[in-house]
C-alpha positions as CSV (number, residue, x, y, z in Angstrom):
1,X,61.2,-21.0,-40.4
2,X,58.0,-18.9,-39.0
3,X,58.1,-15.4,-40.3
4,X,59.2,-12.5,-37.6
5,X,56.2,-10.7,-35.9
6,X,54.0,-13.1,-37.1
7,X,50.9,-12.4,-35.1
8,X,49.6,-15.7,-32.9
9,X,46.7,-17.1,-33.0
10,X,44.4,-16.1,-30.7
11,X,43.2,-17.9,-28.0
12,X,39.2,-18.6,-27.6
13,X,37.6,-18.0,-24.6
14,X,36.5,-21.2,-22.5
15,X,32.8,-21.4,-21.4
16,X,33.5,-21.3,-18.0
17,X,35.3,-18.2,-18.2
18,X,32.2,-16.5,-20.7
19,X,29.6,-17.5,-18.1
20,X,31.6,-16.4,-14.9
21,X,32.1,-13.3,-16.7
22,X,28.3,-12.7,-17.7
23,X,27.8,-14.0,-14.1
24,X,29.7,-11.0,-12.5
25,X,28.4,-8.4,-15.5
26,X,25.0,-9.4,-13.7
27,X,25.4,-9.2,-10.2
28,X,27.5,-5.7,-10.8
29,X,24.0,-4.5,-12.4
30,X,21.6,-6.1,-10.1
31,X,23.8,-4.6,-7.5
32,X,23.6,-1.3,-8.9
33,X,19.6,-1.3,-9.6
34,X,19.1,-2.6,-6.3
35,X,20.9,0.4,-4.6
36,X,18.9,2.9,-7.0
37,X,16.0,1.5,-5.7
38,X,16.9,1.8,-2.2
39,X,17.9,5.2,-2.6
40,X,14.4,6.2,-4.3
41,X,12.2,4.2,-1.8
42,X,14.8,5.2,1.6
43,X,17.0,7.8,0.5
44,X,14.5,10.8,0.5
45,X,13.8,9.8,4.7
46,X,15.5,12.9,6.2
47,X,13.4,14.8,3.5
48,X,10.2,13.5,4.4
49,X,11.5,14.2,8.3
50,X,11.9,17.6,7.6
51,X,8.4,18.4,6.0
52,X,6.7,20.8,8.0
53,X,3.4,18.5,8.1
54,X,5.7,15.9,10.1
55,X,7.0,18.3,12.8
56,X,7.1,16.8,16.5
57,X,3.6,18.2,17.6
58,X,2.2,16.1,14.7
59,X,4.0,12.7,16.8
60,X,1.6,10.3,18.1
61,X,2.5,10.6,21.9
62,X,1.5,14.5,21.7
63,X,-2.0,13.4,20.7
64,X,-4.6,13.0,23.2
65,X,-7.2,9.7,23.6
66,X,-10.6,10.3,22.9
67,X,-13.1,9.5,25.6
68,X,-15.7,7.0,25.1
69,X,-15.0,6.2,21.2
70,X,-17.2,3.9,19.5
71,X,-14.0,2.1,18.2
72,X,-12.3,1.3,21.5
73,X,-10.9,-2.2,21.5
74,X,-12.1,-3.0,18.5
75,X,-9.7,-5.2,16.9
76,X,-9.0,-4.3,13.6
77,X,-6.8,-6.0,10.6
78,X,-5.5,-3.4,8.2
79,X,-4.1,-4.6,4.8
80,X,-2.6,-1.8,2.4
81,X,1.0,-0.5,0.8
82,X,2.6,2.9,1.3
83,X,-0.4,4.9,2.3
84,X,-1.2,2.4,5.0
85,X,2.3,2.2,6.3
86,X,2.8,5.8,6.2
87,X,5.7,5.8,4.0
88,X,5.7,9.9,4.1
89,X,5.3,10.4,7.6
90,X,8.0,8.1,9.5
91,X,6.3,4.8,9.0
92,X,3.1,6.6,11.0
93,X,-0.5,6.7,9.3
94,X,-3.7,6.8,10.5
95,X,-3.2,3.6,11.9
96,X,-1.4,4.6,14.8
97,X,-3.7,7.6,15.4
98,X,-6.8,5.2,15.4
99,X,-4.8,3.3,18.0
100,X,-4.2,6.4,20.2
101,X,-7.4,8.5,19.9
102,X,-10.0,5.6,19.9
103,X,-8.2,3.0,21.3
104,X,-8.5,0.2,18.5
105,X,-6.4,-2.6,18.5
106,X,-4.5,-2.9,15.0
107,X,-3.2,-5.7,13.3
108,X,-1.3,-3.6,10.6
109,X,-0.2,-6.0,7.2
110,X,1.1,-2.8,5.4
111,X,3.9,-2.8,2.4
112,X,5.1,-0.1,0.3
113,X,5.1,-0.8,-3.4
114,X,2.8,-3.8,-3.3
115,X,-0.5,-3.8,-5.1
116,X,-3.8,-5.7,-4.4
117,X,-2.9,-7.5,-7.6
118,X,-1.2,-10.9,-7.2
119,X,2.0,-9.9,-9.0
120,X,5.3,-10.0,-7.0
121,X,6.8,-6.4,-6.5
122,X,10.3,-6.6,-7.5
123,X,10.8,-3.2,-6.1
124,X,8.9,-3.4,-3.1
125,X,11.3,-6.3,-2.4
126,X,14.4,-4.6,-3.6
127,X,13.6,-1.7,-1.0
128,X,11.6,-2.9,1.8
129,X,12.7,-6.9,1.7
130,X,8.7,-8.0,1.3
131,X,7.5,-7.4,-2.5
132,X,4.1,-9.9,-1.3
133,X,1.0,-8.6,-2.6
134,X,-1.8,-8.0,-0.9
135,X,-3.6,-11.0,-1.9
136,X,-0.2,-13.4,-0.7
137,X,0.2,-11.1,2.9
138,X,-3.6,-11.4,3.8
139,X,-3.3,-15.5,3.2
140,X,-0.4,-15.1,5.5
141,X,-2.5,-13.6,8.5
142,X,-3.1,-16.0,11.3
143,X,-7.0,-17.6,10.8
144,X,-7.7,-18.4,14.1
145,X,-7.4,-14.5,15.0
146,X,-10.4,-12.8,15.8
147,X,-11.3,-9.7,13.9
148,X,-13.8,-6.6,14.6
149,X,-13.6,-5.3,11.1
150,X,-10.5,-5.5,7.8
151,X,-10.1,-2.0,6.7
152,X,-8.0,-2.6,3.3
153,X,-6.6,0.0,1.3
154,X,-7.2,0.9,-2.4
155,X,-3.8,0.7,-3.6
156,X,-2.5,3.6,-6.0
157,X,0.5,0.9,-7.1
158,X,-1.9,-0.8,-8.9
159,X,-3.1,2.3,-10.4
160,X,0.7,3.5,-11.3
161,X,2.0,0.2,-12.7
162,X,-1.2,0.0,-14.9
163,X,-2.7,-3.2,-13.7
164,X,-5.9,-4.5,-15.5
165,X,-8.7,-3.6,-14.2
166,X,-10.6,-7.0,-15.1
167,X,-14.4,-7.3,-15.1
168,X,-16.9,-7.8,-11.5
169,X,-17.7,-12.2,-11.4
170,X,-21.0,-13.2,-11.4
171,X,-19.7,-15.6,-8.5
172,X,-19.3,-15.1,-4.3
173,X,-16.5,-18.5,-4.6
174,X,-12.6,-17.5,-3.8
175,X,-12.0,-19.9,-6.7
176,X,-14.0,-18.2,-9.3
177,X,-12.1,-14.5,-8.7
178,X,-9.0,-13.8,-10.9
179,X,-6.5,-12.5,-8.7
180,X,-4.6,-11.1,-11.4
181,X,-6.6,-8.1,-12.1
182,X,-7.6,-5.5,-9.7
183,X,-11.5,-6.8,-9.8
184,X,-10.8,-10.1,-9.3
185,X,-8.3,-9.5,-6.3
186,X,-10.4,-6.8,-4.5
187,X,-13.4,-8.9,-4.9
188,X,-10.7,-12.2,-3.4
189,X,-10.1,-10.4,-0.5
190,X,-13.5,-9.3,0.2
191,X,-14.4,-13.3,-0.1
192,X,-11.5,-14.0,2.1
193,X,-12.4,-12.0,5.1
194,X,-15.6,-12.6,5.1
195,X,-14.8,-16.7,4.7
196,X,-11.8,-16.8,7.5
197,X,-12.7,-14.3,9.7
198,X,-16.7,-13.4,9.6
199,X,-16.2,-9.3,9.7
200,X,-17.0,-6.6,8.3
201,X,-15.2,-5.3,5.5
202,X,-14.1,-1.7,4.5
203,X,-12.2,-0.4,1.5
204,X,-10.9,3.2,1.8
205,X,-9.5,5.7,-1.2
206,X,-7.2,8.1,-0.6
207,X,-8.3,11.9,-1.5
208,X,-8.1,13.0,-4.7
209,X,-5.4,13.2,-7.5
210,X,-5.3,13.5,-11.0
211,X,-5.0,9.5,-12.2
212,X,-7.8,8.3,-15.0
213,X,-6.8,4.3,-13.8
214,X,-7.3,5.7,-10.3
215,X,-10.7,6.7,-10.6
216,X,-11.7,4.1,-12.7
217,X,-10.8,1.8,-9.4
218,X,-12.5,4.2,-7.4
219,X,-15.6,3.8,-9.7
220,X,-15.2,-0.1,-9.7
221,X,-15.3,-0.4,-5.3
222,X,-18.3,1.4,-5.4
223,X,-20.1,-1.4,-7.9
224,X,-18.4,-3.6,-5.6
225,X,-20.4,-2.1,-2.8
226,X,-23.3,-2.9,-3.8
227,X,-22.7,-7.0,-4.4
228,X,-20.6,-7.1,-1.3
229,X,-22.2,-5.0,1.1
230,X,-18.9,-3.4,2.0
231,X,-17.9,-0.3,3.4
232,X,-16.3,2.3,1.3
233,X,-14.9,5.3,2.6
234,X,-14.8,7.3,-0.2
235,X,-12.2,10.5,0.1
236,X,-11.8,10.3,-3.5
237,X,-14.7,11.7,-4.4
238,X,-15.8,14.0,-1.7
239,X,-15.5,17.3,-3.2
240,X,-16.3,19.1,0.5
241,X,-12.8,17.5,1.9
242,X,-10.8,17.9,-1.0
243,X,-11.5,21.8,-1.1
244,X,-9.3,23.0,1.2
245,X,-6.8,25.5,1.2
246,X,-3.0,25.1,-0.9
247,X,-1.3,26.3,2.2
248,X,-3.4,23.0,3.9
249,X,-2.5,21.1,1.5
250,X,1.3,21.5,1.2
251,X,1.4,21.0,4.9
252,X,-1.1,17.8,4.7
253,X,0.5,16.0,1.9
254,X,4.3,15.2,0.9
255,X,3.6,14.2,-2.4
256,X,0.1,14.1,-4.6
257,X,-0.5,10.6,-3.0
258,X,1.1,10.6,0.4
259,X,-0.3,12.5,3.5
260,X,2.0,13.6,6.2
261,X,1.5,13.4,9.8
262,X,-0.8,16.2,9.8
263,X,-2.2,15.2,7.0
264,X,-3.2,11.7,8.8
265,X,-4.0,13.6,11.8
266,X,-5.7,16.2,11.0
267,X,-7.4,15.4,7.8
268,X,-7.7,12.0,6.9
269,X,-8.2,10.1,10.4
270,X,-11.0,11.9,11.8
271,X,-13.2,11.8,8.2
272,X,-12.5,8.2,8.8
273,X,-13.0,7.8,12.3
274,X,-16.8,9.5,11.6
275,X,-17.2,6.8,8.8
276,X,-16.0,3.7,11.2
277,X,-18.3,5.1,14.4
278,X,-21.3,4.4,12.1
279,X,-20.4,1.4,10.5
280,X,-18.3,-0.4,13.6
281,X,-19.8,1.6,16.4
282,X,-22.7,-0.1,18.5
C-alpha cells in the first residue's frame, strides 16, 4: 500500500511545449526591443516639432525661389541616412530647400540609421522598416535614369557603430572594393556612379563635432579626392562656418549631429549651394 502524501513524480516537460515556450519568451522580447527602438528613433517627433529652429517660418513653402540658379533642373540623386532625410527637422533637409530655391530636381535615397557600410541596420529596420545600406539602396536605383550629379552623404552611423575604416585600393574595379569597410564602400559607390550613371560625384560632411572615427572619415574622403576627382564639400573642417554664435547654434542644430530647419536653411544649404554652383553650374 503507497504511503500517504507520498509526493508524485513529476512530470517532464515535452519538447514541443519547451520550444513553444522559448518561442513566445522570444517574440515577447523582440516585441519589446522593437517598441524601444521605435520610441527612440519616433517617439521624440513632437520634441523635434517644437524646437525653435523648426518653427513654421523655417517651412519650405515660406521660402522663396532663387532667380536664375546655376542648379535649376539639374537632376540630382541624393544617397545618405538621417542627415539627408532630415530626421530632426520633419523629414525636411537641404534637399527640399535645394528643390525650392534653385529648382533641382531630386531623386532623394535617404534612411535613418543606415551606414555606407554594407551591414544590415537592425535598427534602422526596427524603426523605419528599411535597414538597406547605402551600398544595397544605391544598387536599387533605377540605371536607366539620367543623373546631373550623386551628392552622397558621409554617414555619422558608420562613425557611431564603429565601422572599420579599411585601407584606399590600389584598383578603379567595383569588384576589387571591400564593401565592408567604410573605404572600400565609399570608394564602391564612387565606382558605381560613375559606371551606371556617368556624373559627377559629391561627398558632403556634416559640420563639426567632437568624434575621433568621424574625422578620421573626414580625413580618408579627402585622399579619396584626389584618386577620384570627386567633390567634397567639406563643413567639417571649415573653421569660418563652424564659429558661430551658441545662441546660432542651439537654434541651428537639434542634437550635435542633426540640423534643424534653420539649420538646413540658413546654414548648411546655402554653404552648399555656393560649392554645387561651381562644381555643377555651367
Amino acid at each position: 500500500m503507497k504511503e500517504k502524501g507520498k509526493e508524485r513524480t513529476k512530470k517532464k516537460m515535452s519538447p514541443a511545449k519547451i520550444v513553444g515556450i522559448v518561442l513566445i519568451v522570444i517574440v515577447i522580447l523582440a516585441v519589446a526591443q522593437f517598441s524601444v527602438v521605435w520610441f527612440f528613433m519616433n517617439g521624440a517627433k513632437g520634441k523635434k516639432a517644437a524646437a525653435s529652429g523648426n518653427e513654421e517660418k523655417y517651412d519650405v513653402d515660406n521660402v522663396d525661389t532663387l532667380a536664375d540658379s546655376p542648379l535649376r533642373e539639374k537632376r540630382i540623386l541624393f544617397l545618405g541616412s538621417s542627415v539627408t532625410y532630415g530626421d530632426a527637422s520633419m523629414g525636411v533637409s537641404f534637399v527640399e530647400y535645394l528643390e525650392k530655391r534653385d529648382g533641382v530636381i531630386a531623386k532623394e535615397n535617404a534612411v535613418s540609421g543606415t551606414t555606407l557600410v554594407d551591414d544590415f541596420s537592425i535598427f534602422s529596420w526596427m524603426g523605419k522598416g528599411d535597414g538597406r545600406s547605402y551600398v544595397a539602396r544605391l544598387e536599387s536605383e533605377d540605371t536607366a535614369a539620367s543623373y546631373d550629379a550623386a551628392v552622397i552623404q558621409l554617414s555619422t552611423n558608420d562613425a557611431t557603430m564603429k565601422k572599420e575604416l579599411g585601407e584606399v585600393s590600389d584598383s578603379v574595379e567595383l569588384s576589387d572594393f571591400d564593401t565592408k569597410t567604410v573605404t572600400g564602400a565609399m570608394e564602391y559607390i564612387i565606382a558605381y556612379c560613375k559606371e551606371t550613371w556617368d556624373c559627377p560625384v559629391v561627398f558632403y560632411t556634416g559640420t563639426y563635432y567632437d568624434s575621433p572615427e568621424y574625422s578620421a572619415m573626414v580625413d580618408r574622403l579627402l585622399e579619396l579626392q584626389e584618386k577620384w576627382d570627386i567633390g567634397v564639400i567639406d563643413m567639417y573642417h571649415d573653421s569660418e562656418l563652424n564659429d558661430i554664435e551658441e545662441s546660432d547654434y542651439d537654434l541651428y542644430m537639434y542634437d550635435k549631429i542633426h540640423p534643424t530647419k534653420a539649420g538646413y536653411l540658413e546654414w548648411w544649404t546655402p554653404y552648399m549651394e555656393e560649392y554645387l554652383y561651381d562644381f555643377l553650374g555651367e
